[in-house]
N, C-alpha and C positions, 0 to 999 in steps of 0.2 A: 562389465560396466553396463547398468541401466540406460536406456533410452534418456530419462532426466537427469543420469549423471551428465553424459554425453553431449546433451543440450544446454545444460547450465551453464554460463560462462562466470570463470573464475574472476574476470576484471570484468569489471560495472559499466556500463553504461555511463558509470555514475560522474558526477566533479563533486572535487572536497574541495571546502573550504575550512575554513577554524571559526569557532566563536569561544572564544577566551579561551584561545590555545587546544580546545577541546575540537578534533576532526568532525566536522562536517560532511554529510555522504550525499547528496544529492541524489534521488532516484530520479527516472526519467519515465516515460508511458511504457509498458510493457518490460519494466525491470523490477528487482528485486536485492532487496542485498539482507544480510543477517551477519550478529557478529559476536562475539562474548568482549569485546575490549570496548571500554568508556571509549564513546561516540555520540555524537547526535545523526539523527536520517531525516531527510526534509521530503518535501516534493509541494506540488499544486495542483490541485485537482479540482477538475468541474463536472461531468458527468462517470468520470472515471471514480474507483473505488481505491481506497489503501488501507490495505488491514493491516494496521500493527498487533505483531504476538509476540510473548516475553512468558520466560520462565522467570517469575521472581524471586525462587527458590537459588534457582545457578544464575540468575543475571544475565541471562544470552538472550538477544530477541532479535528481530527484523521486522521490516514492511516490504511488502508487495505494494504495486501501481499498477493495475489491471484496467482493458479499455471495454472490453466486451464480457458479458458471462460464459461462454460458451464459446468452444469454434465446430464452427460448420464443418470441416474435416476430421477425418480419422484422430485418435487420440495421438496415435508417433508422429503425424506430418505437424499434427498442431507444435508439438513438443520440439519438431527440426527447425519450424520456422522463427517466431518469437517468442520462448517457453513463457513468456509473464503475462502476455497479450492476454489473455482470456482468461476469467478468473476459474474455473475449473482446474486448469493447469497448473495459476501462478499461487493460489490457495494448497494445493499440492506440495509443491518444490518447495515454498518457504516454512510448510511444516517439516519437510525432509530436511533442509539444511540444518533448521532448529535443532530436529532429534543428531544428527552427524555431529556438532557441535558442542552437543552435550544434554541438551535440555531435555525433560522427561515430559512425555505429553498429558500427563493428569495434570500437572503443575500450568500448562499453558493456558495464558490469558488474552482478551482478545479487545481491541480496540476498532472503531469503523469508522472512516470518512467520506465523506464525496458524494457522487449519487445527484450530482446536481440536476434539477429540473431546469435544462434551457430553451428559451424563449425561439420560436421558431423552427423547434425541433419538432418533427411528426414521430416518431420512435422511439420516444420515452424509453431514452437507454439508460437513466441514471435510475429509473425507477427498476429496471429491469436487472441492474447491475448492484443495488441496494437489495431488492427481494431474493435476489442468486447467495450471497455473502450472508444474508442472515440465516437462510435455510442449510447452507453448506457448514457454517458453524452448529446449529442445531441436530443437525444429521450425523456429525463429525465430535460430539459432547463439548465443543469447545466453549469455553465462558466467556460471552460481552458482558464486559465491564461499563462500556461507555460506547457510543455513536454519536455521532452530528451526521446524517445523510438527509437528500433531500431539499428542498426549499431552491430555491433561485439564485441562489450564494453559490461560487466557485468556494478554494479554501486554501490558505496555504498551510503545511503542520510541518513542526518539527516533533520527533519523537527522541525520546531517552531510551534508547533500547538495553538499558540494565534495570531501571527502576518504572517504567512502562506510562511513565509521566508525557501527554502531549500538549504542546502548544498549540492555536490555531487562530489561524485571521479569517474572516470572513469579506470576501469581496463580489459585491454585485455587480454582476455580468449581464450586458444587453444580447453579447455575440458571440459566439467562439472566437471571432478577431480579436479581440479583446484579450485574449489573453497574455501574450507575448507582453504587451505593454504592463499588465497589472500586476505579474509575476514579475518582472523585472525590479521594481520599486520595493524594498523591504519595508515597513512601518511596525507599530508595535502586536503584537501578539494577545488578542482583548480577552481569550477565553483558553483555559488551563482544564486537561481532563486527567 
């Protein structure tokens, strides 16, 4: 057993919900989940990145919710601690699930969110977290299809991880306080990738 088998944890961080009977998977900061069964994957993201991949050919896909590009430690401690924390890692694991599951990696496709620029921030980590994720796909042959990163907008998305279709809201954020409150409130979904 690999160090990221090892690390991966088999139950999610996640809470499911339903939207028209159809499971709902909630990720959380530094999780991942992937899956080949009709599902939707949600999350909220403000500085953070979530890359949805999807073979369209088999239908299996996932998101990552990564907080940082990189960890400061050795690659196995980063991997013992929170294997999705860092996109380096959680970029990793959710292409390994994908191929475990089925999917064939010339077929994978790649969606980008988040990245947000916040107000008050000295560390331009959403920038720094958007430039890691598009070079890591470039490096890695994988194809963007689509992005929203960037701008002063946190986001919420649901993804279809069989037909690699996203929804997404866009919420203007003063704070990171702010978030608890603005992800909590559902409203409609203004922009379809």
């Amino acid at each position: 057993m690999s160090i990221a088998q090892a690390a991966t944890p088999k139950t999610y961080n996640s809470l499911m919900e339903q939207i028209n009977s159809t499971p709902l998977i909630r990720v959380v900061a530094g999780d991942l989940y992937s899956t080949k069964h009709h599902e939707f994957i949600s999350t909220g993201l403000g500085s953070c990145i979530a890359a949805c991949i999807w073979d369209p050919v088999q239908a299996i896909g996932g998101m990552n919710h990564f907080l940082l590009p990189t960890s400061q430690t050795s690659h196995e401690e980063a991997l013992l601690s929170v294997p999705g924390r860092y996109g380096d890692n959680a970029m990793e694991l959710l292409v390994h699930e994908l191929l475990e599951l089925g999917a064939q990696r010339t077929n994978l496709k790649v969606k980008i969110f988040g990245g947000a620029v916040i107000k008050n921030s000295h560390n331009n980590i959403g920038e720094q977290n958007s430039r890691f994720v598009l070079d890591y796909c470039a490096r890695q042959g994988l194809e963007v299809l689509a992005k929203d990163i960037g701008a002063a907008s946190s986001r919420r998305i649901i993804f279809s991880p069989q037909t690699g279709q996203v929804w997404m809201k866009r919420i203007a954020i003063q704070s990171p306080s702010q978030y608890p409150a603005v992800f909590k409130h559902d409203s409609i979904f203004n922009h379809c990738f």
